[in-house]
Predicted model as a PDB file, atoms N, CA, C, CB and O in Angstrom, pLDDT in the B-factor column:
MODEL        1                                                                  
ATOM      1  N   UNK A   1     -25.964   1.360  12.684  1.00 47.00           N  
ATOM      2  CA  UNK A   1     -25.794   1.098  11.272  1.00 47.00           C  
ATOM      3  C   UNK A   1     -26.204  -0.337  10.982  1.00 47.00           C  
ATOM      4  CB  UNK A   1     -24.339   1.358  10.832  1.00 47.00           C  
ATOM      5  O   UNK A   1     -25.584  -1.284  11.466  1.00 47.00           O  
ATOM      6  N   UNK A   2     -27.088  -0.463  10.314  1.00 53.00           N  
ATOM      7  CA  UNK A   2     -27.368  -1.990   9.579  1.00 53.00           C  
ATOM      8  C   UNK A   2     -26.595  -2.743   8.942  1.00 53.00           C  
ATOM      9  CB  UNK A   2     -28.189  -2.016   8.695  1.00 53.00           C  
ATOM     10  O   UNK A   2     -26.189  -2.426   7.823  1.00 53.00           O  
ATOM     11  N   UNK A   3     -26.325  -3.634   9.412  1.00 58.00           N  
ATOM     12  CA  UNK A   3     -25.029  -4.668   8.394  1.00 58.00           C  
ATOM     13  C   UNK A   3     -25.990  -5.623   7.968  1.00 58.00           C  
ATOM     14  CB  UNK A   3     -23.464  -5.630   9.348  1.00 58.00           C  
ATOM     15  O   UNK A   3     -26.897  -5.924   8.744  1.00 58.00           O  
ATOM     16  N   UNK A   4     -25.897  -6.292   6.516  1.00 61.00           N  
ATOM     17  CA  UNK A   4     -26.298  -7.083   5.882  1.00 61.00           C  
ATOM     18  C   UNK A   4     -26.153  -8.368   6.136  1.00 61.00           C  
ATOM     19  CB  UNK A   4     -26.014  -6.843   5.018  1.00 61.00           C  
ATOM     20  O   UNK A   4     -25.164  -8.268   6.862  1.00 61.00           O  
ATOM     21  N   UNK A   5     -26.405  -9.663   6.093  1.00 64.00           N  
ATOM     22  CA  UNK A   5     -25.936 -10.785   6.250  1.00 64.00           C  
ATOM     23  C   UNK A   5     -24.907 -11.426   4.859  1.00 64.00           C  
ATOM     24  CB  UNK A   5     -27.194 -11.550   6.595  1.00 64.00           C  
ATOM     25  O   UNK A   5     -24.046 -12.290   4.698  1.00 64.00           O  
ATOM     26  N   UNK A   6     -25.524 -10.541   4.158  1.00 63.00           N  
ATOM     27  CA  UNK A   6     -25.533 -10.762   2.341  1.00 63.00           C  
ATOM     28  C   UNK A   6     -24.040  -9.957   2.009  1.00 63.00           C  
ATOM     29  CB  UNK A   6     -27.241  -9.740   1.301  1.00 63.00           C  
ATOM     30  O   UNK A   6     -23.903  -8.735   1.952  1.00 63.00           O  
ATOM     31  N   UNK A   7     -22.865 -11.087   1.787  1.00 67.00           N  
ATOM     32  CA  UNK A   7     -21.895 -10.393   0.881  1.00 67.00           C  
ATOM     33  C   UNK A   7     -21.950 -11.284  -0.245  1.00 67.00           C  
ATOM     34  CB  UNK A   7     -20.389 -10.183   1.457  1.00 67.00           C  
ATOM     35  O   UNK A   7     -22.655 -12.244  -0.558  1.00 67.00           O  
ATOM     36  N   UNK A   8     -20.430 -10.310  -1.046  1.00 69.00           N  
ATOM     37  CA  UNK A   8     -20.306 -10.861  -2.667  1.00 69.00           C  
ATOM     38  C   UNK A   8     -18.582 -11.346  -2.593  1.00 69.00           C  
ATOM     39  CB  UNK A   8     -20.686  -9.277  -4.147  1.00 69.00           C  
ATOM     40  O   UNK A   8     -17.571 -10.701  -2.317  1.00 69.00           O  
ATOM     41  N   UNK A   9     -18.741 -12.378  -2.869  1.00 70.00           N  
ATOM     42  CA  UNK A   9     -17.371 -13.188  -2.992  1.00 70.00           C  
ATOM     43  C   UNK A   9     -16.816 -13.131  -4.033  1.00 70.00           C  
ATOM     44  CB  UNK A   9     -17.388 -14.471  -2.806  1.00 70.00           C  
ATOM     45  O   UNK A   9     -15.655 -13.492  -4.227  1.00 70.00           O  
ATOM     46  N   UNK A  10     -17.830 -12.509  -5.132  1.00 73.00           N  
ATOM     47  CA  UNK A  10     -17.241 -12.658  -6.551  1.00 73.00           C  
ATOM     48  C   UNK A  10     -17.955 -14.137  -7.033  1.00 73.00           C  
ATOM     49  CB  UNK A  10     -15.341 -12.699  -6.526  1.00 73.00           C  
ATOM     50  O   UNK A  10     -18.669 -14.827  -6.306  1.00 73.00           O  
ATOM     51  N   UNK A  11     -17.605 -14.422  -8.345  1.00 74.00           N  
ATOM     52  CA  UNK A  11     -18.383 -15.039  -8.862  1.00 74.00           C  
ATOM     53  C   UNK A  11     -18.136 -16.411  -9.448  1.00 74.00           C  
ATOM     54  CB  UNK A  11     -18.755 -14.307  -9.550  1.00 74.00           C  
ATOM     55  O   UNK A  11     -16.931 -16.575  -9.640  1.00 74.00           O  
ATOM     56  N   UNK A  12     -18.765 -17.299  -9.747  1.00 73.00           N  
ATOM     57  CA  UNK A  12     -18.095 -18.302 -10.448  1.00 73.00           C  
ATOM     58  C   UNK A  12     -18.871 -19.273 -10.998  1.00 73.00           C  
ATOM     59  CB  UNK A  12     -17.220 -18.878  -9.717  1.00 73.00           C  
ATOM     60  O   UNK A  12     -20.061 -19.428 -10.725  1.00 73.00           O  
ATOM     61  N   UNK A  13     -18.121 -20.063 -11.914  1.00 73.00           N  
ATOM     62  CA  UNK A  13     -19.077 -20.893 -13.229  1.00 73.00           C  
ATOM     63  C   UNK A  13     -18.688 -21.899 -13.262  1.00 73.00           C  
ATOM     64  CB  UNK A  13     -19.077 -20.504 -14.706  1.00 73.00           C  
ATOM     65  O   UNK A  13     -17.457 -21.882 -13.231  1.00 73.00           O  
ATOM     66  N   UNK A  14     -19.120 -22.915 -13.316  1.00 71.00           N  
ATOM     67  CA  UNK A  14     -18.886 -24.410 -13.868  1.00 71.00           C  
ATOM     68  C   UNK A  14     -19.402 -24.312 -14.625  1.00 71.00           C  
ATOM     69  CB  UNK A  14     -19.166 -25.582 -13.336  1.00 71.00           C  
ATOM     70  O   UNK A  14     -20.203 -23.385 -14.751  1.00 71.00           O  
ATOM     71  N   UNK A  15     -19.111 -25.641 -15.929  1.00 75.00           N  
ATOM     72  CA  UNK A  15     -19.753 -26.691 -16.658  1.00 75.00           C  
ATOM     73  C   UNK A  15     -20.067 -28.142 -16.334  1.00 75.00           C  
ATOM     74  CB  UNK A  15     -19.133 -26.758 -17.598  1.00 75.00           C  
ATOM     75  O   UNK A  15     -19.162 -28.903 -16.675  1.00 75.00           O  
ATOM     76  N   UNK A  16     -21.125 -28.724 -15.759  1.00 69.00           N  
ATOM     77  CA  UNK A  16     -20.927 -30.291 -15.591  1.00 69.00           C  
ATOM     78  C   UNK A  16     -22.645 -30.567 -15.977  1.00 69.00           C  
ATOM     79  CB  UNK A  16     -20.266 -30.908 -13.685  1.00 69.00           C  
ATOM     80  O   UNK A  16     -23.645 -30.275 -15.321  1.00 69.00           O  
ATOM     81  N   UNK A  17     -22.516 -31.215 -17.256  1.00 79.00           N  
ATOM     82  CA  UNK A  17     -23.822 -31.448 -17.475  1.00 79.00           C  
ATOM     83  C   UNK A  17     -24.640 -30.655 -18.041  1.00 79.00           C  
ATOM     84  CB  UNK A  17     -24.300 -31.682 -16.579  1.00 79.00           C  
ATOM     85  O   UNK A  17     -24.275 -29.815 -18.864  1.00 79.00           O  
ATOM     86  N   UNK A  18     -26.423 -30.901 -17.495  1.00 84.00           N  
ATOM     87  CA  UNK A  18     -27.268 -29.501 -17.861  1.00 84.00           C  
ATOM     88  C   UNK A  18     -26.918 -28.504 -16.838  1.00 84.00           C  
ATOM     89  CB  UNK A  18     -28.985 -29.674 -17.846  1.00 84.00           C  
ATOM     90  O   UNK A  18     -26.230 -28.645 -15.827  1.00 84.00           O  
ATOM     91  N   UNK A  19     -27.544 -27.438 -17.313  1.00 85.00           N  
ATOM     92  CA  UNK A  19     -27.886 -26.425 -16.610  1.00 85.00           C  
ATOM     93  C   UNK A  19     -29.114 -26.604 -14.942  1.00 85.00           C  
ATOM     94  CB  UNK A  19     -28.474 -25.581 -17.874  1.00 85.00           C  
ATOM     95  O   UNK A  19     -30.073 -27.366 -14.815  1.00 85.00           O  
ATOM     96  N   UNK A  20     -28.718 -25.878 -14.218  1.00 86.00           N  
ATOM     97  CA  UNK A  20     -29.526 -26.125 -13.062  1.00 86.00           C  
ATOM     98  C   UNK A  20     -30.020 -24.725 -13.367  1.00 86.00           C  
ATOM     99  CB  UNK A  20     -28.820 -26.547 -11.510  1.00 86.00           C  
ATOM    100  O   UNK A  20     -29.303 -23.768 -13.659  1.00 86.00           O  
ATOM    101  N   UNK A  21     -31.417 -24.734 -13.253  1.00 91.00           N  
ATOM    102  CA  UNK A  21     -32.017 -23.250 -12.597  1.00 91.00           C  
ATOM    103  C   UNK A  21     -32.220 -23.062 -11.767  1.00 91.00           C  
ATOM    104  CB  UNK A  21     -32.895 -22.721 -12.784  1.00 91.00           C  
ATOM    105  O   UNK A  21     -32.963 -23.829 -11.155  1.00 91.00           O  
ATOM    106  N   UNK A  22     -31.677 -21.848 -11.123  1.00 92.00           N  
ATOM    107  CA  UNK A  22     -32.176 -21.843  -9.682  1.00 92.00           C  
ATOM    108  C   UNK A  22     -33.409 -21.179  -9.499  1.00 92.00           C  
ATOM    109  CB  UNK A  22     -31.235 -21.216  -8.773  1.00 92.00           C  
ATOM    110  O   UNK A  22     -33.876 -21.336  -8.371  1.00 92.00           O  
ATOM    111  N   UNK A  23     -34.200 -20.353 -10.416  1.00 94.00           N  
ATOM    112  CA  UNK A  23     -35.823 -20.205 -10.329  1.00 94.00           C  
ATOM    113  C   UNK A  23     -36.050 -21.000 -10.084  1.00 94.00           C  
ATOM    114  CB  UNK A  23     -36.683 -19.911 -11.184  1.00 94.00           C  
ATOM    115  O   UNK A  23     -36.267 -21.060  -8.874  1.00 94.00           O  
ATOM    116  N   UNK A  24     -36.272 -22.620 -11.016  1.00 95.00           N  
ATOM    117  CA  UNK A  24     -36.987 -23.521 -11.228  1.00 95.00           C  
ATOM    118  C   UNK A  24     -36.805 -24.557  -9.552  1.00 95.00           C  
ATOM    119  CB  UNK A  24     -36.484 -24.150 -12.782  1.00 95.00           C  
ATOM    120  O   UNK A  24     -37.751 -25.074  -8.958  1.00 95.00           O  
ATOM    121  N   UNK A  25     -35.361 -24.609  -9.132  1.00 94.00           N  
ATOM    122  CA  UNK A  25     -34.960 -24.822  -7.534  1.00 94.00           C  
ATOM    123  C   UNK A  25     -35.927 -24.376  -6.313  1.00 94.00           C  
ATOM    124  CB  UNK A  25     -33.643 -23.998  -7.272  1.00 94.00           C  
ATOM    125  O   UNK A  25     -36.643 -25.020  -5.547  1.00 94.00           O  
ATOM    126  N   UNK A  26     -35.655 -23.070  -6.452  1.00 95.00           N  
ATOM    127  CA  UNK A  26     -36.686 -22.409  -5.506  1.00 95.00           C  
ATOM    128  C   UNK A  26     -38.130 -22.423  -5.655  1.00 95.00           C  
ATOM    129  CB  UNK A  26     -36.441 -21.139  -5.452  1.00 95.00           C  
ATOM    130  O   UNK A  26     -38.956 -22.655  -4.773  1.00 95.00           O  
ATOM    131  N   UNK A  27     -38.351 -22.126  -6.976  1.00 96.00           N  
ATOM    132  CA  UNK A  27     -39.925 -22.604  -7.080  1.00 96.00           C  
ATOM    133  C   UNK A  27     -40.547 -23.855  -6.537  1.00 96.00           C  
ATOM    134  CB  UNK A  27     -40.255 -22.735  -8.406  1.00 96.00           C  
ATOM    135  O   UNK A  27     -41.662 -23.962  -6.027  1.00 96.00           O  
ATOM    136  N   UNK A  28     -39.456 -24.976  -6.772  1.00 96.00           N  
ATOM    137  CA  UNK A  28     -40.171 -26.243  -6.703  1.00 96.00           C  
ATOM    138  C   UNK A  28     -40.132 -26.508  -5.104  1.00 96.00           C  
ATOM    139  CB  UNK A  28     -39.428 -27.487  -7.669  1.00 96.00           C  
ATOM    140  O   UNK A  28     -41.112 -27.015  -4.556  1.00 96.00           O  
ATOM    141  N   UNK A  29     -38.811 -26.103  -4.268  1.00 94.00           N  
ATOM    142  CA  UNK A  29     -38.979 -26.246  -2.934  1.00 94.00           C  
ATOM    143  C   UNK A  29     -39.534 -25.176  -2.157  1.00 94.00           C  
ATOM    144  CB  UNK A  29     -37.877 -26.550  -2.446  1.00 94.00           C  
ATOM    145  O   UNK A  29     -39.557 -25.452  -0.957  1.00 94.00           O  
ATOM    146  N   UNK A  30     -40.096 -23.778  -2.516  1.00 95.00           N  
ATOM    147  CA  UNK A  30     -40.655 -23.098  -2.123  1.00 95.00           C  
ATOM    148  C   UNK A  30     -39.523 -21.784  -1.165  1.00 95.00           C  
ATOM    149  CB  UNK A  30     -41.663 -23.994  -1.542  1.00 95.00           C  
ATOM    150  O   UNK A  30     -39.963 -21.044  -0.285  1.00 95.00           O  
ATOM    151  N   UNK A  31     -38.341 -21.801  -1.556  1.00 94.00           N  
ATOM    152  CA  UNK A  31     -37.154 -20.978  -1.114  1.00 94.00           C  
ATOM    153  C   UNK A  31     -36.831 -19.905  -1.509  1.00 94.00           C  
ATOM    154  CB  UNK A  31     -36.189 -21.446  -1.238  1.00 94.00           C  
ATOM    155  O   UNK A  31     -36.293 -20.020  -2.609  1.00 94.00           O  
ATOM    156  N   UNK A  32     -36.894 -18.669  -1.096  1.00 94.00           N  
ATOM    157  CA  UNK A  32     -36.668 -17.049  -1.154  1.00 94.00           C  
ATOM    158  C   UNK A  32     -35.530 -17.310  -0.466  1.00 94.00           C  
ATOM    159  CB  UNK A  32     -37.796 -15.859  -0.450  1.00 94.00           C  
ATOM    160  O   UNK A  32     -35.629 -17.718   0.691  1.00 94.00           O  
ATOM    161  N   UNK A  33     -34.702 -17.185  -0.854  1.00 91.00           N  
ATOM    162  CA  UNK A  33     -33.098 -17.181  -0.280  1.00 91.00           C  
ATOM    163  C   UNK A  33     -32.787 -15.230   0.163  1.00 91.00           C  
ATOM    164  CB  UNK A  33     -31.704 -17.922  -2.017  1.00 91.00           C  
ATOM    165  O   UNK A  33     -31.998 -14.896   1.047  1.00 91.00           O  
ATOM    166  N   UNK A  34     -33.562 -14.264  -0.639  1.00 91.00           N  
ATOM    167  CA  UNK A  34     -33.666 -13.151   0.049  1.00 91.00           C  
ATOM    168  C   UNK A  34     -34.322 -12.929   1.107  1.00 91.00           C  
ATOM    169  CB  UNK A  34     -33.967 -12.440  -0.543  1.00 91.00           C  
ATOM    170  O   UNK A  34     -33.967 -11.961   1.779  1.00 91.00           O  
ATOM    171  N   UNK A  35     -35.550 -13.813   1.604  1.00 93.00           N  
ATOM    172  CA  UNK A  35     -36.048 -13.754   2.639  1.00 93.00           C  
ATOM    173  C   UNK A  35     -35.567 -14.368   3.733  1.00 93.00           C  
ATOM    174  CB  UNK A  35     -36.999 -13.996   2.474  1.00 93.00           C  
ATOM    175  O   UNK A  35     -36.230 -14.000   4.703  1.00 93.00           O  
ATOM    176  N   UNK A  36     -34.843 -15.025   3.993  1.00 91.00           N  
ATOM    177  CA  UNK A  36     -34.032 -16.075   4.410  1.00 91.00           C  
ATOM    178  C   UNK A  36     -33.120 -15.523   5.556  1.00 91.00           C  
ATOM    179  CB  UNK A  36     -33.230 -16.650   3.208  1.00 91.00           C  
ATOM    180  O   UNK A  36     -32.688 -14.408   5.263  1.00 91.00           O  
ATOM    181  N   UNK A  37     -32.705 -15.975   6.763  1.00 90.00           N  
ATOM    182  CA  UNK A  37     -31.677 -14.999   7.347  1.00 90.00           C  
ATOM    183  C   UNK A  37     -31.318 -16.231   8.270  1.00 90.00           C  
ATOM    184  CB  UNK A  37     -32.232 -13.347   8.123  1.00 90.00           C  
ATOM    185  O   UNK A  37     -32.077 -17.200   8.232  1.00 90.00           O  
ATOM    186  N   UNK A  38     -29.969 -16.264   9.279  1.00 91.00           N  
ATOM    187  CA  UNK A  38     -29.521 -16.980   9.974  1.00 91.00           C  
ATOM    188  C   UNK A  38     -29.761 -18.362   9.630  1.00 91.00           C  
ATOM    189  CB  UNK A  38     -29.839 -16.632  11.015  1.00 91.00           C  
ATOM    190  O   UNK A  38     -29.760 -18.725   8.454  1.00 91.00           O  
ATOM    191  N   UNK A  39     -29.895 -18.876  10.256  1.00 93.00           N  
ATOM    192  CA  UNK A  39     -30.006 -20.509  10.501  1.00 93.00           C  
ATOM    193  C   UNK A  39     -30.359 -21.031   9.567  1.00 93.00           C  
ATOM    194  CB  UNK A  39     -30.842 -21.043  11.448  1.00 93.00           C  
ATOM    195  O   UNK A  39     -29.764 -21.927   8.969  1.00 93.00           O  
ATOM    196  N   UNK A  40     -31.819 -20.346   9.185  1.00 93.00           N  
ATOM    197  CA  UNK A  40     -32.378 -20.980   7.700  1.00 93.00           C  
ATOM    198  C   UNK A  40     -31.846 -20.809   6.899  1.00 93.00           C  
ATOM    199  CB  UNK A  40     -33.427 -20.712   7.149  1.00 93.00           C  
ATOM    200  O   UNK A  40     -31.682 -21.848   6.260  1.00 93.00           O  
ATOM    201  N   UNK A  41     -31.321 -19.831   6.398  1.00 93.00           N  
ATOM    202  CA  UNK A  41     -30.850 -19.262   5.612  1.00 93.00           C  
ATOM    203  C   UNK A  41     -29.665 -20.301   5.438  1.00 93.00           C  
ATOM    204  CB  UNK A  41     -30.691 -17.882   5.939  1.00 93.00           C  
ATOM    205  O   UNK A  41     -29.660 -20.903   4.364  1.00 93.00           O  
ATOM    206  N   UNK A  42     -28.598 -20.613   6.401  1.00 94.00           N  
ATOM    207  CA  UNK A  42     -27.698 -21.343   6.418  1.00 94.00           C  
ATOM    208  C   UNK A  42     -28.019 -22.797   5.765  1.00 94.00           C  
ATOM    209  CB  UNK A  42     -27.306 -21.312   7.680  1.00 94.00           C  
ATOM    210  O   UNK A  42     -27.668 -23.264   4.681  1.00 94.00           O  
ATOM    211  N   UNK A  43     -28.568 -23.176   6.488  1.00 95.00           N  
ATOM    212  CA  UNK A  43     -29.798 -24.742   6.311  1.00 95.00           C  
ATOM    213  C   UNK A  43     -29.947 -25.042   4.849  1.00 95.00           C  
ATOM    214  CB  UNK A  43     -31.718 -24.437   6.920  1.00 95.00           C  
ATOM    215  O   UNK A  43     -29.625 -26.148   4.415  1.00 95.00           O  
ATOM    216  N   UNK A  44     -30.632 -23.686   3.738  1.00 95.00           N  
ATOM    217  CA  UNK A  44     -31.164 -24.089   2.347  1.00 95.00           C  
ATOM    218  C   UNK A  44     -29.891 -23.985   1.702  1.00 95.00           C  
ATOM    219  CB  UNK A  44     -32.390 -23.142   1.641  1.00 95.00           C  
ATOM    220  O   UNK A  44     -29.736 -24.674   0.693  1.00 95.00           O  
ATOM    221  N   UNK A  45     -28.837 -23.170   2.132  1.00 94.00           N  
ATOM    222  CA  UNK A  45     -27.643 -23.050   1.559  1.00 94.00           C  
ATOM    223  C   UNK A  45     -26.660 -24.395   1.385  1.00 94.00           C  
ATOM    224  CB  UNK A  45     -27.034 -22.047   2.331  1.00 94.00           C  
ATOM    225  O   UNK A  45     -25.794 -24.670   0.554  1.00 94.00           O  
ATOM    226  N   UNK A  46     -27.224 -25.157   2.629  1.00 95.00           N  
ATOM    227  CA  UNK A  46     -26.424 -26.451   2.555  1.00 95.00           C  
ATOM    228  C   UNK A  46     -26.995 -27.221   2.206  1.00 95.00           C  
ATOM    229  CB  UNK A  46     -25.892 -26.958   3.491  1.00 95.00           C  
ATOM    230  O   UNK A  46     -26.299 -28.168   1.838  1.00 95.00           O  
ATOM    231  N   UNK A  47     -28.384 -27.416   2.062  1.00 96.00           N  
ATOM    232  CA  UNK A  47     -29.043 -28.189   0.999  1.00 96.00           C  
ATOM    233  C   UNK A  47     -28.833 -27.972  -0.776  1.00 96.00           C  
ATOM    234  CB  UNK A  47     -30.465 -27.934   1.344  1.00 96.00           C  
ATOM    235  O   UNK A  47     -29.042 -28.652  -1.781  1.00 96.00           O  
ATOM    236  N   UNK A  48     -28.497 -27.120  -0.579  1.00 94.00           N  
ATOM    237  CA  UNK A  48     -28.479 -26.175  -2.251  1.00 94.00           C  
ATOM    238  C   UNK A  48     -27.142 -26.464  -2.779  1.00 94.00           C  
ATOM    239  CB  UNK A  48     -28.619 -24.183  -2.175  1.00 94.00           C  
ATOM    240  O   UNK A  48     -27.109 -26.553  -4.006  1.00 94.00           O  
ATOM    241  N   UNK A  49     -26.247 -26.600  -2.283  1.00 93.00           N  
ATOM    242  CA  UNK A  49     -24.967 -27.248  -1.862  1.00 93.00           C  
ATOM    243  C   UNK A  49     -24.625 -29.056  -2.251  1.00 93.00           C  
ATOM    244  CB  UNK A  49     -25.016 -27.013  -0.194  1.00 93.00           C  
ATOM    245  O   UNK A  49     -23.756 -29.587  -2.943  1.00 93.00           O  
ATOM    246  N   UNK A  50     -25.744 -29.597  -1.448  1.00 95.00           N  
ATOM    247  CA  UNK A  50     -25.686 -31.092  -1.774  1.00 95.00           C  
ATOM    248  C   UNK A  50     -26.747 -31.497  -2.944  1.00 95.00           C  
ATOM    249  CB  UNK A  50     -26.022 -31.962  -0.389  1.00 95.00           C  
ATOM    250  O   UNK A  50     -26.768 -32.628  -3.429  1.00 95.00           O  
ATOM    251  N   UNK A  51     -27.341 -30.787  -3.214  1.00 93.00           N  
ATOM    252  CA  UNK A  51     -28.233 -30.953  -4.486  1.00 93.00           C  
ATOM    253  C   UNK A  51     -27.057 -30.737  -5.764  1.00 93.00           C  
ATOM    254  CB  UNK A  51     -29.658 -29.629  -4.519  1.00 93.00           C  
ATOM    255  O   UNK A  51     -26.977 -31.349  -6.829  1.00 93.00           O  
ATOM    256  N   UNK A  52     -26.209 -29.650  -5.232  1.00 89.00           N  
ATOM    257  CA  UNK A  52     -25.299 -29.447  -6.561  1.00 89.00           C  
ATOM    258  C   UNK A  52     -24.413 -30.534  -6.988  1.00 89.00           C  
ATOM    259  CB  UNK A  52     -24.369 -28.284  -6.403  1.00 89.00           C  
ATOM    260  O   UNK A  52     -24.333 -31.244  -7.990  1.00 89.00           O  
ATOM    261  N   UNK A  53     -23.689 -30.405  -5.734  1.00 87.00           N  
ATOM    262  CA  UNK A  53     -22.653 -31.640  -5.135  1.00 87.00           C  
ATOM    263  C   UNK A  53     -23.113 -33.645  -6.120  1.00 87.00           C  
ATOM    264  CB  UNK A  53     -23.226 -31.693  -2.721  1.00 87.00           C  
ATOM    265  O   UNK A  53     -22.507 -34.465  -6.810  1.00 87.00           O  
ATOM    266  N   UNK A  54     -24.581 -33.465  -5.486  1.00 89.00           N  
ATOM    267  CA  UNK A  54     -25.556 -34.523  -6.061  1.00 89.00           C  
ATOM    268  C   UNK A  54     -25.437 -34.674  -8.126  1.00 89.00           C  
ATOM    269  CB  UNK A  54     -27.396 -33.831  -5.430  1.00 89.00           C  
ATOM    270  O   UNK A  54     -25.195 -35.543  -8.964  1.00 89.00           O  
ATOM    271  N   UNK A  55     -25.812 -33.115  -8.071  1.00 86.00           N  
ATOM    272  CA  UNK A  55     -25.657 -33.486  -9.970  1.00 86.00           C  
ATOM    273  C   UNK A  55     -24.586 -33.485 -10.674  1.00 86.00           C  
ATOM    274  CB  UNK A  55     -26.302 -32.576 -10.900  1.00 86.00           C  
ATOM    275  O   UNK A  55     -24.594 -33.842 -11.852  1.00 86.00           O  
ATOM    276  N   UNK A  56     -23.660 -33.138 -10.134  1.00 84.00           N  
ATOM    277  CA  UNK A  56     -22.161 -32.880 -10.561  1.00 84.00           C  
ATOM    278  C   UNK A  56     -21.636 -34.847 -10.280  1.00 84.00           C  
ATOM    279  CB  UNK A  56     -21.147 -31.294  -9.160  1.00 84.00           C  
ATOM    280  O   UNK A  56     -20.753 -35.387 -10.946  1.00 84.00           O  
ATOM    281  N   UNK A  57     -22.415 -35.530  -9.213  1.00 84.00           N  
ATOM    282  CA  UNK A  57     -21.656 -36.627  -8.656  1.00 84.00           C  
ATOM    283  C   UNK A  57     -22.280 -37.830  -9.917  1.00 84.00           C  
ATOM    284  CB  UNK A  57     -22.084 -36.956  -6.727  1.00 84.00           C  
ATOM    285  O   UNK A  57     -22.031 -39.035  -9.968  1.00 84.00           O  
ATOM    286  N   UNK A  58     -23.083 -37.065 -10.780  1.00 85.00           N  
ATOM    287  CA  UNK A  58     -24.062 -37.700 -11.761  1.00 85.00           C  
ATOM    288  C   UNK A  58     -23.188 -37.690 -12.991  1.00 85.00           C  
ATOM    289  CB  UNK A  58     -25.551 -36.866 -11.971  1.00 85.00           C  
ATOM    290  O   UNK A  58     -23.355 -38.594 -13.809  1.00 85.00           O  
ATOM    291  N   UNK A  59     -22.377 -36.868 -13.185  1.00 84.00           N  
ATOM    292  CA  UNK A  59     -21.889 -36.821 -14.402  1.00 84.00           C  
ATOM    293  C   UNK A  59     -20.455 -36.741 -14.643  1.00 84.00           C  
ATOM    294  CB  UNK A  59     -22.437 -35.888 -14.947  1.00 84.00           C  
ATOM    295  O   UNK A  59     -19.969 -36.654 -15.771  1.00 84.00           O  
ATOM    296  N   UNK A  60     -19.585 -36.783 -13.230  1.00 82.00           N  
ATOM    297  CA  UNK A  60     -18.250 -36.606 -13.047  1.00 82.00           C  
ATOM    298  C   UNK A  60     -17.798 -37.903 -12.741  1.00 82.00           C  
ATOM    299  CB  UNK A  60     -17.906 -35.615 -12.053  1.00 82.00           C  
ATOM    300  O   UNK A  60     -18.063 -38.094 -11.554  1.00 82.00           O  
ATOM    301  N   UNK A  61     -17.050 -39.238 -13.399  1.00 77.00           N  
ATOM    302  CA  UNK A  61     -16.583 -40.665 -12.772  1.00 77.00           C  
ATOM    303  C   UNK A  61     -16.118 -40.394 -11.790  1.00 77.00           C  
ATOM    304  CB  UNK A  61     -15.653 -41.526 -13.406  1.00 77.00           C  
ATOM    305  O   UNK A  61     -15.764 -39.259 -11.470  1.00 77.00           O  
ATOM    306  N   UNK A  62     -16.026 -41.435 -11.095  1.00 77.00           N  
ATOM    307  CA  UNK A  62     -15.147 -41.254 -10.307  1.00 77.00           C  
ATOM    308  C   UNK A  62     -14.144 -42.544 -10.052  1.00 77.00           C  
ATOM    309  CB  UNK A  62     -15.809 -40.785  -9.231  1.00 77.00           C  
ATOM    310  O   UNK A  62     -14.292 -43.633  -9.497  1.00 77.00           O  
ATOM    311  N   UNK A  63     -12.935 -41.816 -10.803  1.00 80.00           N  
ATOM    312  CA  UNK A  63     -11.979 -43.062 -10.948  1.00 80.00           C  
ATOM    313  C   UNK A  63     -10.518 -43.190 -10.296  1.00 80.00           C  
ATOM    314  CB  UNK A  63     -11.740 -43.213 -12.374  1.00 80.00           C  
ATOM    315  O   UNK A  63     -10.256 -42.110  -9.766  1.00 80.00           O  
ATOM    316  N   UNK A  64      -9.451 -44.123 -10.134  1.00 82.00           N  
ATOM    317  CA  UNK A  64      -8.891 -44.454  -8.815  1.00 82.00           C  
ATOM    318  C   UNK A  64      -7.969 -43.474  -9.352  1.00 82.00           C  
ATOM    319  CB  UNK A  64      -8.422 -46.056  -8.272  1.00 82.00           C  
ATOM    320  O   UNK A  64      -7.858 -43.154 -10.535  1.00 82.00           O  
ATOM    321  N   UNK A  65      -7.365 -43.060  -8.427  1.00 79.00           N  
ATOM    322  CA  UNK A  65      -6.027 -42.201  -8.176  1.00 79.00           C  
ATOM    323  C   UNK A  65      -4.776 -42.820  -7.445  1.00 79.00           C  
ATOM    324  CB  UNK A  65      -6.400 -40.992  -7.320  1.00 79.00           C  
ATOM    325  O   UNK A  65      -4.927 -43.266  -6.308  1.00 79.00           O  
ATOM    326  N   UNK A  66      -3.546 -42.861  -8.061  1.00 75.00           N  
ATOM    327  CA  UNK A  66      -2.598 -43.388  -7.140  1.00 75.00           C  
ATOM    328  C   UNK A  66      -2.107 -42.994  -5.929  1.00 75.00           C  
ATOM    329  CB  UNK A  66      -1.742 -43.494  -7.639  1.00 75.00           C  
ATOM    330  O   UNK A  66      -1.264 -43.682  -5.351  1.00 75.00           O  
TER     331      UNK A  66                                                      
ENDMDL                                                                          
END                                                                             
């Protein structure tokens, strides 16, 4: 039986800023995240990750906490 690598966690939304596309993501770095499997697959996920991480760190202060 074939098992997928691909599950669904369910879903989820922010607001911080503009909008990111992720066409416009993959287009520009050249990433099929369906084609994608193991390692690589892992790899663009954690890049895709700190790119987010990155625009969110653009528009969220970050101010002291006691």
């Amino acid at each position: 039986m074939w098992k997928s690598e691909w599950r669904r966690f369910g879903y989820a939304c922010v607001n911080f800023g503009s909008p990111v596309s992720m066409r416009a993501y993959c287009r520009e770095r050249g990433v099929d995240f369906q084609k994608l499997a193991g390692e690589e697959r892992r790899r663009e996920t954690a890049a895709l990750g700190a790119y987010l991480m990155r625009a969110v760190g653009r528009i969220v202060p970050v101010v002291p906490v006691p």
